[in-house]
N, C-alpha and C positions, 0 to 999 in steps of 0.2 A: 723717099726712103724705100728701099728697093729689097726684098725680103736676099736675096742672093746676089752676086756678081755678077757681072757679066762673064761670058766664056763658059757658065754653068747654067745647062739650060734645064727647063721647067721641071723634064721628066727626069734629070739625071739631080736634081735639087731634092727633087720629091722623094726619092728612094734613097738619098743617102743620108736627110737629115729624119723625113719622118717612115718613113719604108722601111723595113724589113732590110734586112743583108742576111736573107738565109743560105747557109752553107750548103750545098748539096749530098747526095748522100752517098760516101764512098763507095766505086765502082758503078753508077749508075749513067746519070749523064754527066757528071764533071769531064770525064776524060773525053769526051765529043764535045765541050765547049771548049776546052783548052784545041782540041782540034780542029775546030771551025768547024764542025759540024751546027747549022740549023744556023743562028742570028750571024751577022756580018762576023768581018774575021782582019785582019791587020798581020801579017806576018805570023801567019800560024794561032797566033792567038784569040780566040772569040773575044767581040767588043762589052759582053758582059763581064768576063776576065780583067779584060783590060780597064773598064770603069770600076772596080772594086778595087785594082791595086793602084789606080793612078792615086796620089795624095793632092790635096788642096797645093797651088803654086804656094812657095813661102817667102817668094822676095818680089813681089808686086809693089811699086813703089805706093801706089795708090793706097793699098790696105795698110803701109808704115804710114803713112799720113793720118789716116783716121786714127792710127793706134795712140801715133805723136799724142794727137791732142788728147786722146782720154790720160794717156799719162799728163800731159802737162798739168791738166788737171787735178788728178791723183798727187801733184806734185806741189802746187800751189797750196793747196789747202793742207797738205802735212807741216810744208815747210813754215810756212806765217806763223808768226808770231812762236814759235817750235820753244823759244825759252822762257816759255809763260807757263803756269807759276816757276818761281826762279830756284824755288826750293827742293828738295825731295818729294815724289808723293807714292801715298801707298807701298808698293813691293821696291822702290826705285832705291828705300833704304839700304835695303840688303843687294840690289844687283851694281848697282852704280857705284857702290863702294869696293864690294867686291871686286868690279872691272878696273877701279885704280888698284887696288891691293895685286894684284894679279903683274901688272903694269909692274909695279916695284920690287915683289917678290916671288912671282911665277908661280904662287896660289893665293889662293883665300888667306889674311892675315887676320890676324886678332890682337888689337893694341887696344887695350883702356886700363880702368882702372873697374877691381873688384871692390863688392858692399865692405870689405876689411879693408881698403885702404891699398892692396899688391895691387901695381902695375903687372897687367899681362899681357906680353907680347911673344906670342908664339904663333903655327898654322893654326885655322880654324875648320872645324867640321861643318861641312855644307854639304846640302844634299840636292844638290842638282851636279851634272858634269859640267865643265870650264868652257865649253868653246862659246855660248852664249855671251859670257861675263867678257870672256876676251872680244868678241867682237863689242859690245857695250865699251869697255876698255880703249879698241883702238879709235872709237870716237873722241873719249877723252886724252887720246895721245897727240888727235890733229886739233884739238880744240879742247884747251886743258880749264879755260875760265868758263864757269855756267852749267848751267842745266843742258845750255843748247847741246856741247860736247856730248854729256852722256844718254840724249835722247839721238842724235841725227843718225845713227844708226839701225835704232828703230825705226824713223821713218824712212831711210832707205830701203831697207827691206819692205816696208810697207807700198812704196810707189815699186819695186821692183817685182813683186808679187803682185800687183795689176797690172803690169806690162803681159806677166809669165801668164796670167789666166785670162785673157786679150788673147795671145796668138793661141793659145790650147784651146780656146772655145773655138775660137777661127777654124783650127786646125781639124777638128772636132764635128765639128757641124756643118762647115764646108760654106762660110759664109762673115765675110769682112762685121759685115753688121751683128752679127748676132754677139760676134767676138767682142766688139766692142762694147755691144750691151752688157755682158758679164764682164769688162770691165768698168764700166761705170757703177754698175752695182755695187762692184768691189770698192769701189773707189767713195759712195757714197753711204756707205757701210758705218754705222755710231760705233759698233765694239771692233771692227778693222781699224776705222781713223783715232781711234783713243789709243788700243792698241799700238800705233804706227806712230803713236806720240808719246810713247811713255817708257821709259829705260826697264821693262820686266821680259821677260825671258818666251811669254807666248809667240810672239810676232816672228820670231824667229824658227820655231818652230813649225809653224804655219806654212813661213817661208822655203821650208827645206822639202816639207810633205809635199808642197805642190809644185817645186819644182824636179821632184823627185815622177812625181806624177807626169806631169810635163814630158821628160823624159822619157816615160815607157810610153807615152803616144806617139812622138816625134820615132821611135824607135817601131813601132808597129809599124807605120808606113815604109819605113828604110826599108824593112825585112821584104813589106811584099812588093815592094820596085826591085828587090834584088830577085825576088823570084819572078817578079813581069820581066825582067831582062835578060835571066839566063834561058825564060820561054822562049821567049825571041831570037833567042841564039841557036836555039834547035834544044833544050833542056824537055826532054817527056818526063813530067812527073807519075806518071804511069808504071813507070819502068821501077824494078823490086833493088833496095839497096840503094847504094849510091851514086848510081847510074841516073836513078829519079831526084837526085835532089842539087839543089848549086855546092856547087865547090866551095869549101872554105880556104878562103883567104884572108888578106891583112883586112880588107875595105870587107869583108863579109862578118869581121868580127861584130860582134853585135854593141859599139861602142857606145850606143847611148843608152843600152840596160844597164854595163857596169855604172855610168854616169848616175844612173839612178840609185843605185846602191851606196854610191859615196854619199848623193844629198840625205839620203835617207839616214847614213854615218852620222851625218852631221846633223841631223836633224834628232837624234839619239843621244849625242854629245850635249845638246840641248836640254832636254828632259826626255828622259825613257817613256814618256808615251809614245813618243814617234817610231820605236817597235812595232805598236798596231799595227801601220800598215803594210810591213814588210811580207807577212803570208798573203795579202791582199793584192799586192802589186806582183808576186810571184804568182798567185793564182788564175790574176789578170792577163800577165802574159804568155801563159800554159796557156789557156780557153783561146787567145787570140792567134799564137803558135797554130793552135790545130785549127781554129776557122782559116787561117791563111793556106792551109795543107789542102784542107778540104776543097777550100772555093780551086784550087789550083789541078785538082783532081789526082790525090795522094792516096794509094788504096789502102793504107792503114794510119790516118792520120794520126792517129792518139798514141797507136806504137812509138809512130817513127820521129811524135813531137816528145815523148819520152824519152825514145835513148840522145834524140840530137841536143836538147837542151836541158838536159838534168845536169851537164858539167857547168851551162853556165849560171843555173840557179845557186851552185854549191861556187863560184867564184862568187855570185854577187853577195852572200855570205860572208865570206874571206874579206871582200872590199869592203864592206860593210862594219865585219867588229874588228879588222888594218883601221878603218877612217876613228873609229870609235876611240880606242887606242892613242889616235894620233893624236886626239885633241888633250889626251893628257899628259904630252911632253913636259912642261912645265914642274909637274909632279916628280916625273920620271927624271929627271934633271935633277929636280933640287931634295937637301937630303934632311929640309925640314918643311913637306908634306906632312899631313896629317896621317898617322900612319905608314909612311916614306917607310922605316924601318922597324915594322912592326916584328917580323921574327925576332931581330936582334934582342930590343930594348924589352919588349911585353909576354916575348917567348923564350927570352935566352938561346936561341938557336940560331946555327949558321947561318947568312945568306948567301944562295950564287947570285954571279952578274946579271939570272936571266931570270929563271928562275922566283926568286929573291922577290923582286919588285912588280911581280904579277901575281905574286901569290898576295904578299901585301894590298895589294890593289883589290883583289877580290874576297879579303877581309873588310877592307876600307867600305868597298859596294855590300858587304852581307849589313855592315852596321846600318848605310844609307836604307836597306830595303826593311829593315827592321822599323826605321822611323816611318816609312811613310806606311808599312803595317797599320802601326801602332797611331797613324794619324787621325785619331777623332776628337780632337777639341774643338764645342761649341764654337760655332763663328757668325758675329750679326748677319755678315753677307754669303753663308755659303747657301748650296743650292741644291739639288739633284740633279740628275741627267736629266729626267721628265719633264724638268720645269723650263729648260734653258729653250728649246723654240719656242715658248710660252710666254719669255721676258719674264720669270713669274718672281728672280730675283736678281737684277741688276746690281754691279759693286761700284760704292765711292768711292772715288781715289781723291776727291780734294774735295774739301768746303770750306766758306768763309763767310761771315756776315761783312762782305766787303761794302764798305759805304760810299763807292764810288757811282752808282744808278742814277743817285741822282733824288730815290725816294725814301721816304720813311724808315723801310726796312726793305733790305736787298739780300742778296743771296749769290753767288759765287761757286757753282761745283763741277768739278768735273764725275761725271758718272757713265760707265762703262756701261752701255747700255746699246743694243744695237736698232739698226732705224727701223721702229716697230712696222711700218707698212711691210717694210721686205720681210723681213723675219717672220712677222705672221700670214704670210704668204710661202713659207716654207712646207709648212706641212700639208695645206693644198697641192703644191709641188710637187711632193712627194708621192701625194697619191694619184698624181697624171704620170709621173714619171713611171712606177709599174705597174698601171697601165697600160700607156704607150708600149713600154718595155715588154712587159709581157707577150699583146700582141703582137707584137712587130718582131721578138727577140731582134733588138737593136741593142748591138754592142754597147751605144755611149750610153745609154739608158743603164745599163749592166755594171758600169763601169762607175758612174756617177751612183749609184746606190750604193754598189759597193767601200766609196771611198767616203759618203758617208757613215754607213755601217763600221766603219774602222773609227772613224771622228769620234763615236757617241756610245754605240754597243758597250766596247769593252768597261766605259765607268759604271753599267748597273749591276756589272761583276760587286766591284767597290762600296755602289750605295747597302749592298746585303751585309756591309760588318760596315754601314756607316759613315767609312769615311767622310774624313771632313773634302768637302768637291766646292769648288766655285765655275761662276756662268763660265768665267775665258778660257775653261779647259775646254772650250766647244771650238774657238776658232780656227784649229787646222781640218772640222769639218765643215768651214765655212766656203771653202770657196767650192767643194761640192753639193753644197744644198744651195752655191749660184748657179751651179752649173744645172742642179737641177731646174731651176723659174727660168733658166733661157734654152734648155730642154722643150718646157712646156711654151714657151711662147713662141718659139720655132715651128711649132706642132698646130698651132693655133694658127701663124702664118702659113704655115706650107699643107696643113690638112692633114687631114688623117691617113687618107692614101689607101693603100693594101698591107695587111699583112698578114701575121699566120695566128688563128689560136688554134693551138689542136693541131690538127691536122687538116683542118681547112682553110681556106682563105676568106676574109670577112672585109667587109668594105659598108662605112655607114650610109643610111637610105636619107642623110637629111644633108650631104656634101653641096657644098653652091660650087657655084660656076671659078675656075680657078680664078680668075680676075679680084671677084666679088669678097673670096674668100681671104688673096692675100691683102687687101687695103683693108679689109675690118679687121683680120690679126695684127697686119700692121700698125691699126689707129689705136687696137686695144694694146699692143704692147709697149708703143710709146706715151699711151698715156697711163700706164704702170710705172713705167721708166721717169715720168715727167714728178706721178704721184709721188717716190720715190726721194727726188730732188729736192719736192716739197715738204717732205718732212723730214729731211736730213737739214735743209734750211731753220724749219722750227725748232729743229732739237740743238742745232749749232751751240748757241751759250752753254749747253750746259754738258756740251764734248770737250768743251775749251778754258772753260773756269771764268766764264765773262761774267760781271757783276750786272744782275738785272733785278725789278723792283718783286721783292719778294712773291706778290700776287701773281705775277711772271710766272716764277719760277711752279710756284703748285700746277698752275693750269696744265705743265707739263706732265705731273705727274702722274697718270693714267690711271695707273693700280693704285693709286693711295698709299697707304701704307707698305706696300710691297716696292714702292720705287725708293723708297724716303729710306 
């Protein structure tokens, strides 16, 4: 197991996963490295330049290979046995019926019968947006009998969200393996594979953050190859105005930020927390904007990354609540929504064509915002923010005294619970991560707090008036608090290296010999990764709702009463 690639050698491994990428300081030496002044030079462009904008290769067959099998992986264990139990559980009541209802009448319906004896069949008020329910929905359109229909689209998203944080770690860290490690994590993960098994609306969400994520990294690189190549072309960033900067063109559009802004649509169409991270991913790639100015030697980087992309933060906006929008066609269509014609029928007043049915709509969201306001009724399993890397309150979605074990008294549950070795390893993580980050100012360090800090931050807003919270509003910060444990074991294999606090340079007095150093970060991160396997193994039955002998089943339960 080889801490890096081949092609990527010791010294250029060591500065890009655990070294510094400090920016230099406008008007200083950047415009002498862009000019070959002092280290080697390539067409005009120093080879420090030019290793900071090359990006990791992205179609190495060798590294789809490793990737293969951690999906296959990912893929195996979602799929088996995926319509077990056969019945509804926990939240699958409300979304998997909704995603048929939707299916037949292009919203949320409501057919039963009231405590008086009326049948009611009219829309129904739900307070999540549609596009979740719909894609739930179109599992049950290719697969209309079972549970399996209305779960396989959670777990598709779930193997396809360890694919997407596979190549972003890859891409990330500069390194097949480590990429893989954060998918295996991902993939070995209790509240990801529960998640990825169960017809409720988190996974999806999850899914959108981080490929939305995804996107503004693949998109950082694009930017500065477009500025490694018009260096090469004779481009002096030096030069005032637009003289110093690449041309915009069709291929210079920044297409995988808008990219990002649709996932992020959709990931809003989902449940309005994936708002969070939209200042965070715009702030993200402002800071990276100007680090790409700077390393390139732009004598006002913060100027010129202000006037050049402030139009297309205020597009990714537009794309953004366009996708949001789109996912309530359905609504917009039909003209018994909930609230479909609220001026007419509830205001007596005109409606226009346009008008009309967004004003409605943003009645319809005032009510939704008011419920989840007004959301603090007691719940066995809700939790806090503080408690959730803590495990301190896991949710049951299924039990049964199923008497198939075999013994006396058995047990049966599925519990949303994530695999405590990783999880409780999170906030160690955390604090190597800034750390590391600190010293180093390393971007991915930066980058990975921040999108934690968007995961978790904004519920302690919430926990001040109470809200009722549960643990799996944590998982769209989960795949950055992987990114943080393969952060730090990257760090652990590749050393600490050089980097800046302050304004000095600091370097530890206890470093071994690089050899030395990457086989014991190696052995200790595989046998993290191994520890990891092994108690996603233990915890198995009770991800899955497998009937084990009751005594079984306590031993699992760690915290006593706080799992049960």
């Amino acid at each position: 197991m080889a801490a890096y690639d081949r092609g990527v050698t010791a010294e250029a491994s060591t500065d890009q996963l655990a070294g510094a990428e400090p920016d230099s300081e406008p008007g200083s030496d950047a415009a002498s490295r862009v000019a070959g002044i002092g280290a080697g030079t390539s067409r005009g462009v120093s080879d420090s330049v030019r290793r900071r904008f090359t990006a990791m290769p992205a179609w190495d067959w060798r590294s789809w290979a490793a990737v293969g099998w951690v999906v296959a992986i990912a893929a195996i264990l979602r799929f088996v046995n995926l319509g077990f139990p056969p019945g509804l559980v926990f939240d699958e009541v409300y979304y998997a019926n909704e995603g048929r209802e939707l299916l037949e009448h292009g919203v949320e319906w409501r057919n039963e019968t009231d405590a008086a004896g009326h049948v009611v069949d009219r829309a129904d008020f739900v307070v999540h947006p549609p596009l979740g329910k719909w894609i739930i929905g179109l599992g049950i359109h290719f697969f209309p009998n079972g549970a399996f229909g209305w779960r396989v689209m959670a777990a598709v998203a779930g193997v396809l969200s360890v694919l997407i944080i596979t190549r972003t770690a890859r891409r990330m860290f500069r390194s097949t393996v480590l990429g893989c490690a954060a998918g295996l994590l991902m993939a070995l993960d209790g509240m990801h594979f529960v998640l990825s098994r169960t017809a409720i609306l988190d996974i999806f969400v999850m899914f959108f953050v981080l490929a939305a994520f995804a996107c503004i990294v693949v998109d950082r690189d694009v930017r500065r190859t477009r500025w490694l190549r018009q260096m090469e072309n004779g481009l002096d960033p030096s030069q005032p105005g637009r003289a110093g900067r690449p041309r915009l063109t069709v291929s210079g559009v920044p297409w995988w930020r808008l990219a990002a802004a649709v996932m992020l649509g959709c990931g809003c169409a989902v449940k309005w927390s994936a708002i969070f991270f939209f200042p965070v991913l715009i702030l993200l790639i402002f800071f990276w904007e100007v680090g790409t100015r700077r390393t390139a030697g732009v004598r006002h980087p913060w100027r010129d990354t202000l006037l050049d992309e402030t139009g297309w933060f205020l597009a990714m906006g537009v794309l953004l609540l366009a996708t949001y929008l789109a996912s309530w066609t359905g609504w917009f269509l039909s003209d018994d929504g909930w609230k479909r014609h609220y001026l007419r029928d509830e205001l007596g007043r005109p409606e226009s064509s346009i008008f009309g049915p967004l004003y409605n709509l943003w009645a319809y969201h005032v009510d939704v915002f008011n419920f989840h306001k007004g959301m603090t009724s007691p719940h066995q399993y809700q939790s806090w923010p503080w408690q959730w890397l803590l495990l301190a309150r896991p949710v049951a979605f299924y039990w049964s005294p199923d008497p198939r074990c075999g013994a006396d008294n058995c047990a049966a549950e599925i519990l949303l619970l994530g695999t405590p070795v990783l999880w409780w390893a999170f906030l160690p993580a955390l604090a190597g991560l800034a750390w590391f980050g600190i010293s180093r100012r390393d971007w991915r360090a930066a980058a990975i707090g921040a999108g934690v800090f968007a995961g978790i931050a904004p519920w302690f807003w919430y926990e001040l008036s109470n809200r009722t919270m549960f643990y799996f509003y944590a998982l769209p910060a989960e795949p950055f608090l992987i990114l943080a444990v393969v952060y730090v074991l990257g760090a652990f294999i590749n050393g600490p290296g050089v980097g800046r606090l302050g304004g000095g340079r600091v370097r530890t007095g206890l470093a071994l010999p690089v050899e030395d150093r990457r086989l014991y970060g190696t052995i200790f991160a595989g046998a993290f990764i191994l520890l990891v396997a092994v108690c996603f193994w233990w915890y198995y039955p009770i991800f899955v709702g497998e009937s084990i002998p009751y005594a079984d089943w306590l031993r699992r339960m760690l915290l006593g009463d706080r799992w049960v």
